[in-house]
N, CA, C and O of each residue as an XYZ file, in Angstrom:
740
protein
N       0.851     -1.170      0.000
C       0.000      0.000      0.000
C       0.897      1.233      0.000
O       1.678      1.566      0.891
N       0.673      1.794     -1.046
C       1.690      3.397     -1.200
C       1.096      4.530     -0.459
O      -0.029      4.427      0.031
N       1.825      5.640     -0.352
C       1.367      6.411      0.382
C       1.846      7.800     -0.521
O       3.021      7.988     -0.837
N       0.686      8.769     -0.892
C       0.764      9.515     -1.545
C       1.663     11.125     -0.746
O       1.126     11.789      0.141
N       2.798     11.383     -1.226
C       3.687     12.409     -0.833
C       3.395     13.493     -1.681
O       3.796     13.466     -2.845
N       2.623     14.627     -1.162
C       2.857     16.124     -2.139
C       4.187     16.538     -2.021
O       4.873     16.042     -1.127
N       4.737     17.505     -2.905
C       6.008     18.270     -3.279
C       5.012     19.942     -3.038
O       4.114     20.433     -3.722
N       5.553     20.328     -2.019
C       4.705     22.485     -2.501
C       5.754     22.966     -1.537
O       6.247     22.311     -0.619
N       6.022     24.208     -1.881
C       6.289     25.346     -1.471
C       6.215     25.250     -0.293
O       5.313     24.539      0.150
N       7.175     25.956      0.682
C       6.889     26.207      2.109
C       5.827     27.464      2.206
O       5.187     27.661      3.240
N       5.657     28.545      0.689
C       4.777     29.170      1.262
C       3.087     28.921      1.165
O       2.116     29.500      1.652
N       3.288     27.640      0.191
C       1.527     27.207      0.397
C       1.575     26.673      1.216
O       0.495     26.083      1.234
N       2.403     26.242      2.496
C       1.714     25.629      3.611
C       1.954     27.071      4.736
O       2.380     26.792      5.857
N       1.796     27.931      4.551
C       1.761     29.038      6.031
C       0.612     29.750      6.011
O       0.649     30.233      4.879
N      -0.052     30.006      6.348
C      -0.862     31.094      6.758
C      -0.422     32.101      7.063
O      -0.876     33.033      6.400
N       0.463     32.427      7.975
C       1.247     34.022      8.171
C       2.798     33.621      8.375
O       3.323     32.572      8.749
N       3.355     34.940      7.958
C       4.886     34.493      8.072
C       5.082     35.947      9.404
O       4.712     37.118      9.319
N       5.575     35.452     10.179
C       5.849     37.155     11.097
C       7.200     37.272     11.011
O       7.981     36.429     11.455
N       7.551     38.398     10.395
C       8.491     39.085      9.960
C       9.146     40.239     10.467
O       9.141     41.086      9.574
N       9.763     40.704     11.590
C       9.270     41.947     12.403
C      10.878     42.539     11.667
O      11.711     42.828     12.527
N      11.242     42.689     10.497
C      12.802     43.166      9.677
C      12.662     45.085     10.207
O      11.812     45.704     10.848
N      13.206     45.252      9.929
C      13.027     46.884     10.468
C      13.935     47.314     11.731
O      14.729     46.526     12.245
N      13.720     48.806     12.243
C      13.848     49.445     13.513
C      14.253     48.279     14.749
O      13.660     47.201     14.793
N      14.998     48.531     15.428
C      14.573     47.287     16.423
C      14.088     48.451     17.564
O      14.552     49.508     17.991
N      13.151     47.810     17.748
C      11.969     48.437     19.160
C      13.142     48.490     20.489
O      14.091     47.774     20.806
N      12.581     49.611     21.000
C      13.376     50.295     21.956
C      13.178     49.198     22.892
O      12.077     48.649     22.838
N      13.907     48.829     23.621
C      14.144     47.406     24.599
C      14.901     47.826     25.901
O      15.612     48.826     25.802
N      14.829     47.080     27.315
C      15.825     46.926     28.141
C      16.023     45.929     28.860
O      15.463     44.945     28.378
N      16.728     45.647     30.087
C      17.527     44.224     30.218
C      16.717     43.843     31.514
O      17.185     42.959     32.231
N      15.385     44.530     31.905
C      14.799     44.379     33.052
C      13.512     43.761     33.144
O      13.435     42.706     33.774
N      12.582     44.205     32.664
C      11.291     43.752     32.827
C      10.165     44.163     31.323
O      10.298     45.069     30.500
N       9.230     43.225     31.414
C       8.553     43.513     30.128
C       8.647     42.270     29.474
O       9.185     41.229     29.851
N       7.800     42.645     28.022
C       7.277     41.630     27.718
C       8.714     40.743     26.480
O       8.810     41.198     25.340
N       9.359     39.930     26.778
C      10.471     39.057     26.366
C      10.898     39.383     25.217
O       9.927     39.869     24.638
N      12.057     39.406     24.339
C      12.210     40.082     23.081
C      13.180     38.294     22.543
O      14.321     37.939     22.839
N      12.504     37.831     22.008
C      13.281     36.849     21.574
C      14.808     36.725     20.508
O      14.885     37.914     20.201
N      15.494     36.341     20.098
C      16.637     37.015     19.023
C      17.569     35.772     18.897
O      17.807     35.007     19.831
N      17.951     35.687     17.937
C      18.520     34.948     17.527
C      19.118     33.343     18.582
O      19.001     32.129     18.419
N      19.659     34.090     19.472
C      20.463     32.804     20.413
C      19.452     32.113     21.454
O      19.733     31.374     22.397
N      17.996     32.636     20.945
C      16.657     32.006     21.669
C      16.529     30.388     20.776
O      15.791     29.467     21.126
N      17.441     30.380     19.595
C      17.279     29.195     18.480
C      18.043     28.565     18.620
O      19.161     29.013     18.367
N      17.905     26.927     19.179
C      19.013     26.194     19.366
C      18.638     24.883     18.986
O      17.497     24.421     18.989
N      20.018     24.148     18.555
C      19.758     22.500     17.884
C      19.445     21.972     19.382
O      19.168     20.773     19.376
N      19.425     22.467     20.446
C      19.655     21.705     21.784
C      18.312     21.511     22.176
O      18.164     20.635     23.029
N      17.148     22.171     21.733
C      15.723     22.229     22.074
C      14.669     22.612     21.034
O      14.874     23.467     20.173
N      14.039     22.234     21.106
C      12.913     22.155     20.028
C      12.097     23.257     20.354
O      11.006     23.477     19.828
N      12.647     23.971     21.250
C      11.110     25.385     21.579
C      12.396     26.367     22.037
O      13.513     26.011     22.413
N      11.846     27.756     21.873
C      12.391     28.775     21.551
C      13.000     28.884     23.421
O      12.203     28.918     24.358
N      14.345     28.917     23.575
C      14.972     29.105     24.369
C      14.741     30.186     25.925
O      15.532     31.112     26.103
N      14.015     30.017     26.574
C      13.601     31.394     27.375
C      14.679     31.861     28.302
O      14.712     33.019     28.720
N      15.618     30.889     28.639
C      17.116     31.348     29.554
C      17.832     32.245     28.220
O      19.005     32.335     28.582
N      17.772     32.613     27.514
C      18.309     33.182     26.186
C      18.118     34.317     26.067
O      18.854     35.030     25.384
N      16.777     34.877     26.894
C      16.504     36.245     26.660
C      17.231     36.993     27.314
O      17.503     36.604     28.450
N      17.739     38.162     26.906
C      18.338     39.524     27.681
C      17.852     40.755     27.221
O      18.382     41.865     27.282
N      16.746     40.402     26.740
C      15.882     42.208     26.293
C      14.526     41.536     26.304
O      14.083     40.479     25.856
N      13.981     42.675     27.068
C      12.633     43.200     27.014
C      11.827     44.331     26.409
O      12.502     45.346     26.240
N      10.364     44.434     25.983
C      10.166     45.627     25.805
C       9.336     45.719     26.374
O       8.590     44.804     26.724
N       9.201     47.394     26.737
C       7.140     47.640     27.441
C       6.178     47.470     26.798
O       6.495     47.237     25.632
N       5.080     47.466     26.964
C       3.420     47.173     26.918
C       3.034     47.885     25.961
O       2.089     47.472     25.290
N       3.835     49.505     25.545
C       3.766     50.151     24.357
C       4.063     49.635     23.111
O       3.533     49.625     22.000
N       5.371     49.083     23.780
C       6.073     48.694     22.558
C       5.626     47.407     21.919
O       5.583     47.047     20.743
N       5.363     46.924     22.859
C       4.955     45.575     22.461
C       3.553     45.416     21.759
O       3.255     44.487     21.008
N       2.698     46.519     22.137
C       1.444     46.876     21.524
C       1.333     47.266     20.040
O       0.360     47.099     19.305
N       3.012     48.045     19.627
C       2.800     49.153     18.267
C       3.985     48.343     17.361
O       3.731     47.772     16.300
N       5.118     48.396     17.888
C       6.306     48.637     17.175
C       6.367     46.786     16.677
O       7.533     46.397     16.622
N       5.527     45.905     16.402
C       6.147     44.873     15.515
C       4.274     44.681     14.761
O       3.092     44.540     15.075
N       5.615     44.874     13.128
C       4.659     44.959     12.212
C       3.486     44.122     11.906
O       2.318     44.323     11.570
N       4.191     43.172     12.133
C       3.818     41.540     11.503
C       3.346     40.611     12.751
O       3.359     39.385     12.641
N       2.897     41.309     14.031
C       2.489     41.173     14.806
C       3.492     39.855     15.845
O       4.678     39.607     15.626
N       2.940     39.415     16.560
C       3.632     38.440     17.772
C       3.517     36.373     17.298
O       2.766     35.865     16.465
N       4.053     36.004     17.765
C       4.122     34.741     17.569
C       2.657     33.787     18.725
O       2.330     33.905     19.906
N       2.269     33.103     17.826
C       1.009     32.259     18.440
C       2.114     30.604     18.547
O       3.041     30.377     17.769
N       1.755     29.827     19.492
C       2.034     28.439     19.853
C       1.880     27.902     18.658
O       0.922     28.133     17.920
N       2.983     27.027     18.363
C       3.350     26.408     17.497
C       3.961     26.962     16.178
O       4.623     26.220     15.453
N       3.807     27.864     15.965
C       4.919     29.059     15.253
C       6.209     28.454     14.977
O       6.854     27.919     15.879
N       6.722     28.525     13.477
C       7.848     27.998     13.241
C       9.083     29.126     13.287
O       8.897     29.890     12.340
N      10.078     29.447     13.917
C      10.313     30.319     13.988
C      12.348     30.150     13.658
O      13.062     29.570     14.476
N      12.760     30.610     12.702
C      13.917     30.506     11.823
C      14.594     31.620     11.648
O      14.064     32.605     11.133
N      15.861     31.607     12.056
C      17.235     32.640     11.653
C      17.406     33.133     10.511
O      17.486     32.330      9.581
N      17.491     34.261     10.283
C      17.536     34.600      8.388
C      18.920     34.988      8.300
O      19.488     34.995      7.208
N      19.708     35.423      9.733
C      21.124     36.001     10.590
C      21.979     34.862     10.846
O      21.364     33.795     10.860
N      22.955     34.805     11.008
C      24.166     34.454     11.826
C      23.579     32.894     11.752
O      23.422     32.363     10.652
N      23.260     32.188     13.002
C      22.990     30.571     12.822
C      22.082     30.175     11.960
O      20.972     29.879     12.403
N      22.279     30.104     10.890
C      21.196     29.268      9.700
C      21.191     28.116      9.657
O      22.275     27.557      9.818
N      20.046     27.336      9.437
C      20.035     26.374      9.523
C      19.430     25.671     10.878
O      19.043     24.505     10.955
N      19.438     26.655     11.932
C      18.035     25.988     13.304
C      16.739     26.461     13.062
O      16.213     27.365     12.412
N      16.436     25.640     13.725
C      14.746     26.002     14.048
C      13.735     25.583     15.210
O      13.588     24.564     15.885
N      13.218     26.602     15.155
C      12.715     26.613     16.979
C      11.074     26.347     16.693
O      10.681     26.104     15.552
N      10.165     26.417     17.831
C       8.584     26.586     18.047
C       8.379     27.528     18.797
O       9.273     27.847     19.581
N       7.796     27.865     18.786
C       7.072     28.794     20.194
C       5.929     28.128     20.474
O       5.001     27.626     19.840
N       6.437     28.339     22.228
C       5.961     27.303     22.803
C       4.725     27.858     23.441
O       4.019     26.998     23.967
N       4.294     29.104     23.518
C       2.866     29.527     23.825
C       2.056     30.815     22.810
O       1.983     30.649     21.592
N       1.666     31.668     23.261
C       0.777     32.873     22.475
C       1.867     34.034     23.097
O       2.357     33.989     24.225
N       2.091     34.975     22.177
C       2.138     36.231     22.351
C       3.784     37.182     22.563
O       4.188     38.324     22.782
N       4.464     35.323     22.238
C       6.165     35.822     22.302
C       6.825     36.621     20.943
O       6.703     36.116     19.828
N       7.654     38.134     21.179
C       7.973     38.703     19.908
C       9.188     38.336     19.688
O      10.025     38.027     20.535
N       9.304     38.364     18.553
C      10.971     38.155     17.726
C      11.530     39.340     16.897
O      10.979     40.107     16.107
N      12.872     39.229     17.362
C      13.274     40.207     17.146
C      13.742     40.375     15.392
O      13.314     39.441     14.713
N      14.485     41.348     14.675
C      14.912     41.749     12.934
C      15.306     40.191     12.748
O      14.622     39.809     11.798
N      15.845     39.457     13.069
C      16.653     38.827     12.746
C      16.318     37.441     12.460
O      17.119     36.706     11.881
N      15.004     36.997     12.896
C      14.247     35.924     12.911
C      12.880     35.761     12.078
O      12.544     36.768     11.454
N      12.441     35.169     12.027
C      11.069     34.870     11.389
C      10.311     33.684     11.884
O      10.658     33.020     12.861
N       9.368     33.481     11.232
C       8.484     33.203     12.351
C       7.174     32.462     10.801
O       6.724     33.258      9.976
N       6.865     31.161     10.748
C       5.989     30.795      9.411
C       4.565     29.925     10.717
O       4.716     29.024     11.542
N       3.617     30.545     10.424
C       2.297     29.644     11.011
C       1.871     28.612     10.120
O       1.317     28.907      9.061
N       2.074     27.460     10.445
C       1.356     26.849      9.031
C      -0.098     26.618      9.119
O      -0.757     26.639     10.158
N      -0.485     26.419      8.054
C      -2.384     26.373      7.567
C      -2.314     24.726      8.244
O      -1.633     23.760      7.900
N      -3.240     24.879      9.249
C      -3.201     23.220      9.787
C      -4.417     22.267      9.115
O      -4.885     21.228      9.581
N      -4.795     23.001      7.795
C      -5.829     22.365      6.801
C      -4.587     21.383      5.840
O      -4.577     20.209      5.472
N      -4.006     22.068      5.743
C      -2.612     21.259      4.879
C      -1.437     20.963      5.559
O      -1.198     19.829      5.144
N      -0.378     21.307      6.485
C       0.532     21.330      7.008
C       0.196     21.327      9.110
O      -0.230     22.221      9.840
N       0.572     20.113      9.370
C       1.246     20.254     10.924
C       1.874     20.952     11.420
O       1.418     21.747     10.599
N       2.498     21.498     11.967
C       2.759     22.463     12.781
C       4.340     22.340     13.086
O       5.317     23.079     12.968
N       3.983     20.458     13.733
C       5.092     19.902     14.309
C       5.643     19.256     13.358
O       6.815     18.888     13.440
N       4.840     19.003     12.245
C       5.679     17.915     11.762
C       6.464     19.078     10.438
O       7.482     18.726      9.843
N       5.868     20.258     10.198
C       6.535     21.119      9.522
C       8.228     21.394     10.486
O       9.278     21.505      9.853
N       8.197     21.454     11.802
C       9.051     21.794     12.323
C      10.138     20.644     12.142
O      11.306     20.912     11.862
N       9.646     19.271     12.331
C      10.964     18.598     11.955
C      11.083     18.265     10.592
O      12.130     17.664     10.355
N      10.325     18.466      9.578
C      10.939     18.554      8.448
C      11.747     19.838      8.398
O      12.783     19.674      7.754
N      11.610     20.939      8.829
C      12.536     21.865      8.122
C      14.031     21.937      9.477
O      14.875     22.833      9.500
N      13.986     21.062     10.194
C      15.222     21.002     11.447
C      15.715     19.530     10.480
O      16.921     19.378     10.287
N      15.191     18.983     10.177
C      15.936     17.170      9.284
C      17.263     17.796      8.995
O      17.459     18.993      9.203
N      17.963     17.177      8.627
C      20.035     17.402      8.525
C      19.574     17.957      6.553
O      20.088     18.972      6.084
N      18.734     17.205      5.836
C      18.759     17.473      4.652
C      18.245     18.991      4.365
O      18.866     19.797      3.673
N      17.239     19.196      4.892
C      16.728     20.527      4.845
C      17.483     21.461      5.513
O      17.594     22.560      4.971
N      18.128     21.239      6.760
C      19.137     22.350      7.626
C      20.475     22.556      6.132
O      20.865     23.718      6.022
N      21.023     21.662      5.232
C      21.676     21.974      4.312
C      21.104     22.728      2.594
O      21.761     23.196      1.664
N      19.631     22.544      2.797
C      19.166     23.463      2.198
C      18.823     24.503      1.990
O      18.676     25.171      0.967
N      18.563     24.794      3.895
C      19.148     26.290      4.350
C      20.170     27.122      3.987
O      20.153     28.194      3.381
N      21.205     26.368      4.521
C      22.646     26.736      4.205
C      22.745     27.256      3.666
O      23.080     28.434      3.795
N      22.339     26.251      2.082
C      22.791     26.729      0.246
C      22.001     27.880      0.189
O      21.991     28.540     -0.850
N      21.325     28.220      1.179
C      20.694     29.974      0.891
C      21.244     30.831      0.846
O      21.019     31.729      0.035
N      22.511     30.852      2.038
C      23.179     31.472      2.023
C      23.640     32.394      1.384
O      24.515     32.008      0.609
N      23.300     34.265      1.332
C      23.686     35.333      0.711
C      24.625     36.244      1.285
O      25.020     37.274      0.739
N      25.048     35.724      2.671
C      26.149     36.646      3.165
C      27.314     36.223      2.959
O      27.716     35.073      2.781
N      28.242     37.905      3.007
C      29.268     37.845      2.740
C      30.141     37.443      4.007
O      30.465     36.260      4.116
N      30.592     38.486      5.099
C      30.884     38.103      6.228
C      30.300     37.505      6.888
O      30.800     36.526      7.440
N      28.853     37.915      7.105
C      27.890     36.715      8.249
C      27.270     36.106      7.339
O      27.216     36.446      6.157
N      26.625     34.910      7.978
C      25.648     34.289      7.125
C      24.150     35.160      7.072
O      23.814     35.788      8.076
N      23.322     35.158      5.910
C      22.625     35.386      6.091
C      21.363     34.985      4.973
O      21.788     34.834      3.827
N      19.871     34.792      5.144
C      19.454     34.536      3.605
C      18.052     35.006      3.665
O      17.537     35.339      4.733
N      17.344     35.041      2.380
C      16.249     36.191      2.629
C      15.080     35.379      2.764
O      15.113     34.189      2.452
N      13.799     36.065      3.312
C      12.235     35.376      3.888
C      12.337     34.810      2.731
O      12.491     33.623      3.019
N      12.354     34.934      1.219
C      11.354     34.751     -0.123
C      11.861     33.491     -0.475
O      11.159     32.663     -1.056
N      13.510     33.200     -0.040
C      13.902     32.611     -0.649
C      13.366     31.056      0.330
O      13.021     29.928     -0.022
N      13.500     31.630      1.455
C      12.776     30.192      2.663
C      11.254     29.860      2.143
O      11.097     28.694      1.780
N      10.462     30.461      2.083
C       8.675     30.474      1.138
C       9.371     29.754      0.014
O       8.938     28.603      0.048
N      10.461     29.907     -1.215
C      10.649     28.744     -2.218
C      10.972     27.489     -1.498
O      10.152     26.623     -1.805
N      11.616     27.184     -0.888
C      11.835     26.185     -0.813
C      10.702     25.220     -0.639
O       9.609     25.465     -0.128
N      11.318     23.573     -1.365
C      10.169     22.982     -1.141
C       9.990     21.881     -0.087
O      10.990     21.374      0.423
N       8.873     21.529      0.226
C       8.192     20.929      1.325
C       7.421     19.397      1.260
O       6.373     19.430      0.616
N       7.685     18.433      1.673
C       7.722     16.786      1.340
C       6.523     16.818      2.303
O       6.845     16.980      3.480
N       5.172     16.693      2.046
C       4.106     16.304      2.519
C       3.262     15.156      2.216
O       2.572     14.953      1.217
N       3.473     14.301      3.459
C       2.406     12.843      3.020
C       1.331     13.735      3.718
O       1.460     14.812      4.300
N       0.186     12.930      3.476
C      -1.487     13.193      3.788
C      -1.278     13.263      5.330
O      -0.844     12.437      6.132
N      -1.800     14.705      5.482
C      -1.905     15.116      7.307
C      -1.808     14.313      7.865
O      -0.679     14.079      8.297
N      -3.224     13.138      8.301
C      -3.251     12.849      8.975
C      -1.883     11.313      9.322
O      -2.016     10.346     10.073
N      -0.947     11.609      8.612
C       0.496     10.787      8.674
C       0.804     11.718      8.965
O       0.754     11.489     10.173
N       1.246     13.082      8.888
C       2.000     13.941      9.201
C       2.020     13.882     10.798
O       2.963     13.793     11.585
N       0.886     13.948     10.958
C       0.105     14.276     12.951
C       1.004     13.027     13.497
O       1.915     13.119     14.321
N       0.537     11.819     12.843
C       1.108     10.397     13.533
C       2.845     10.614     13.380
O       3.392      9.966     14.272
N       3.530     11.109     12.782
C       4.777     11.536     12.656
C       5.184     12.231     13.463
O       5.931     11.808     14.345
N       4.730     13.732     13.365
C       4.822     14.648     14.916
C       4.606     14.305     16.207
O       5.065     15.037     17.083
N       3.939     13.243     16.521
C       3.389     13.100     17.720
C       4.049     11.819     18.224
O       4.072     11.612     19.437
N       4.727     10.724     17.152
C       6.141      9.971     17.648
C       7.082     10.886     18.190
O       7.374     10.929     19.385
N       7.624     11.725     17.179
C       8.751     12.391     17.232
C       9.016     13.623     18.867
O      10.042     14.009     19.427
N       7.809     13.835     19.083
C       7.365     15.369     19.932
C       7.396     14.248     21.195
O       8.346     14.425     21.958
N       6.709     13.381     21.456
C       7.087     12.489     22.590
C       8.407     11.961     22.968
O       8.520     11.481     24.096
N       9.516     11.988     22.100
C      10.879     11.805     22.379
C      11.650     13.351     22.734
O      12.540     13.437     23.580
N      11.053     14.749     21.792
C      11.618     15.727     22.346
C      11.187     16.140     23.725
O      12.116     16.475     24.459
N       9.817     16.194     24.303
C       9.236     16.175     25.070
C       9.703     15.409     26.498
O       9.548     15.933     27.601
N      10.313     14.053     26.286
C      11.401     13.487     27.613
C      12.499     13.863     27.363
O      13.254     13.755     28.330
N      13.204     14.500     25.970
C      14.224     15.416     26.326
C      14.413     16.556     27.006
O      15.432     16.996     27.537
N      12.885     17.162     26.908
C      13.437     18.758     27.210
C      12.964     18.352     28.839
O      13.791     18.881     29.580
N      11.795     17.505     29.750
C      11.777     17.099     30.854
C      13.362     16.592     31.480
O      13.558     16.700     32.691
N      14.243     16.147     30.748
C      15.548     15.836     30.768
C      16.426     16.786     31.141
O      17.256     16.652     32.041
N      16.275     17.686     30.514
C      17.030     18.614     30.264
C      16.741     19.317     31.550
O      17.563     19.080     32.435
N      15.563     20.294     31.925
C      15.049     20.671     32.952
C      15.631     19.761     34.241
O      16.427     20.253     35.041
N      15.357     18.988     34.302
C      15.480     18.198     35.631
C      17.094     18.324     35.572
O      17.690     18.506     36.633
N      17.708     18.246     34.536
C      19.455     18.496     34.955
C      19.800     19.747     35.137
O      20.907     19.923     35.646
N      19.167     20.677     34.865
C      19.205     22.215     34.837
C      18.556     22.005     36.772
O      19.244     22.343     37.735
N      18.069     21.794     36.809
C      17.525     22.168     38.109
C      18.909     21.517     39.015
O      19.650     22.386     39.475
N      19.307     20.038     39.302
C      19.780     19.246     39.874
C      21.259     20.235     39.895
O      21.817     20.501     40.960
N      21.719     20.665     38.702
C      22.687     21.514     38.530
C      23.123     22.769     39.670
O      24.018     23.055     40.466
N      21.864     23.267     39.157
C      21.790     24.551     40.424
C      22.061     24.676     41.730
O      21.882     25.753     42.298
């Protein structure tokens, strides 16, 4: 029994891409609502890093100054800067990212969420990142060119049964992880 695989675009599977490129919003190192940035993205965890943060912004800022609005749970959220090639989630409603990141919701009529996330973290796709690569000194590569790239989709409901193997092994990692972070302390 075969199993039918679509080939599309990463941008027919998103619904919104949040993009916040621009100004960076006036921030400080104290209190307010979390400013996520680049070193929030790590191969070490599957959700956007929160010991990582060192900027905040206020309630203003956080209200006006990002265009493309805030990140919702399950948010795929990718380096366009410096580490190419990770990729994170956000792990609840309402976390912002800073110029340097992006951020793809996928349409959960066509695309998982989770299982979009480990296809585009797989070793093959992290080197398809790469080859994006347009910087000279730093790495760097543009939103349009991440929306081309393409995207290996079997029928959702394999996708879900895929994510939900896979998310139960990251899931006693990051409980792993925590419990050594604590024991540490």
């Amino acid at each position: 029994m075969g199993c039918d695989f679509e080939r599309v675009l990463l941008s027919e599977c998103v619904l919104a891409v949040i993009d916040n490129r621009g100004k960076t919003p006036p921030t400080n190192e104290l209190s307010g609502h979390p400013l996520y940035e680049v070193n929030s993205v790590s191969n070490t965890s599957k959700y956007l890093l929160e010991n990582a943060v060192r900027k905040y912004v206020d309630d203003s800022v956080y209200q006006s100054k990002f265009r493309s609005g805030h990140l919702k749970r399950g948010d795929i959220v990718v380096p366009t800067v410096g580490t190419l090639g990770q990729v994170a989630v956000a792990s609840r409603d309402g976390q912002s990212i800073a110029q340097n990141l992006v951020a793809f919701r996928s349409d959960p009529n066509i695309c998982d969420s989770d299982y979009l996330y480990y296809f585009l973290s797989s070793s093959k796709t992290r080197k398809q990142i790469l080859n994006l690569d347009i910087g000279g000194v730093q790495p760097s590569i543009k939103v349009p060119h991440l929306l081309d790239m393409e995207v290996i989709l079997p029928p959702l409901d394999l996708q879900k049964r895929i994510s939900n193997i896979l998310s139960i092994f990251d899931d006693a990692i990051e409980l792993n992880n925590r419990i050594n972070d604590y024991l540490a302390a």
